[in-house]
Steps between C-alpha positions, in 0.01 A plus 500: 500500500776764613689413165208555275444843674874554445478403116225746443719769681766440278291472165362846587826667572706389174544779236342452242172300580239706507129342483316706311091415480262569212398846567927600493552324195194671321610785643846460395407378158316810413824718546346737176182553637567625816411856416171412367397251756597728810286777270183295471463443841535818670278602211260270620536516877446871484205445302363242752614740802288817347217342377463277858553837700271673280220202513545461877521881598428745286165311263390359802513126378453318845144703582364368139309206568516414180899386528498436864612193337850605331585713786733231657657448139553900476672501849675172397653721226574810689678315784737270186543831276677641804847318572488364149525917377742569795748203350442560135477868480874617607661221271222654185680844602830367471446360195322800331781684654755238287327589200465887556898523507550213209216746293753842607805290379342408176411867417830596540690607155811569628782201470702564813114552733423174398898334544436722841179335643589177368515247763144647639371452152594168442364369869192650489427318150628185619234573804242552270545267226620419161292798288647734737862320416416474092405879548834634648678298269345686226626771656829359573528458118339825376805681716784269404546384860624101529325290617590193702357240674272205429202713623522684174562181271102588470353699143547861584188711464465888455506744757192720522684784452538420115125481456419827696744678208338323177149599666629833520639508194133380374352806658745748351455387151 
């Protein structure tokens, strides 16, 4: 008995072996999505949240006797929205934070501001996925800048910033 206890000890302190259950490996199979997924459900938790408050306080939901039925469901939802917005929420704002700077970055037209903020650049699209990569490799290749790495061995695709000058271009004209 004492050296089974002592085996499991030891399995669970070697480098190396880490169980990792279903959720984890979803989780950590979904590495481009991460943005998105964090998005949709703070979208939807907030939604939940107002429209709960709003149902249960403000419309007046639990004196209708016509739902007295869904009340419990309503505060079901109120009470889940809560901690479930206070987990999700901060990551969402560091992630739209990510982006913001990766978005400044790929505006830039100047060679040496984007050689300048280029370690941010590059980890915030690795953070965010491989659009956000195929995007600043565009722009690594529009301004001559090498690029390196097997994160880029992806198809490049254009920055933004060449679109906003053939659209206004197309105005001009």
């Amino acid at each position: 008995m004492f050296i089974n206890a002592f085996l499991v000890v030891l399995e669970m302190a070697r480098a190396g072996r880490k169980q990792v259950g279903p959720i984890a490996k979803w989780w950590n199979s979904q590495r481009e999505n991460h943005f998105q997924i964090i998005g949709m459900i703070t979208i939807f938790s907030l939604a939940v949240l107002l429209w709960t408050f709003s149902f249960l306080f403000i419309l007046g939901g639990t004196t209708d006797p016509d739902r007295e039925n869904l009340v419990p469901y309503y505060w079901l939802g109120f009470v889940l929205s809560i901690p479930i917005l206070f987990l999700s929420a901060p990551e969402f704002m560091f992630f739209l934070n990510q982006k913001q700077i990766l978005e400044d970055i790929l505006k830039l037209e100047s060679r040496s501001e984007v050689l300048k903020n280029r370690k941010e650049a590059e980890s915030a699209a690795d953070l965010l996925g491989g659009k956000y990569v195929a995007r600043l490799k565009g722009l690594y290749e529009e301004l001559g800048i090498k690029v390196k790495g097997k994160r880029f061995s992806i198809k490049s695709l254009p920055s933004k910033r060449i679109s906003n000058k053939v659209e206004n271009m197309d105005e001009e004209e």
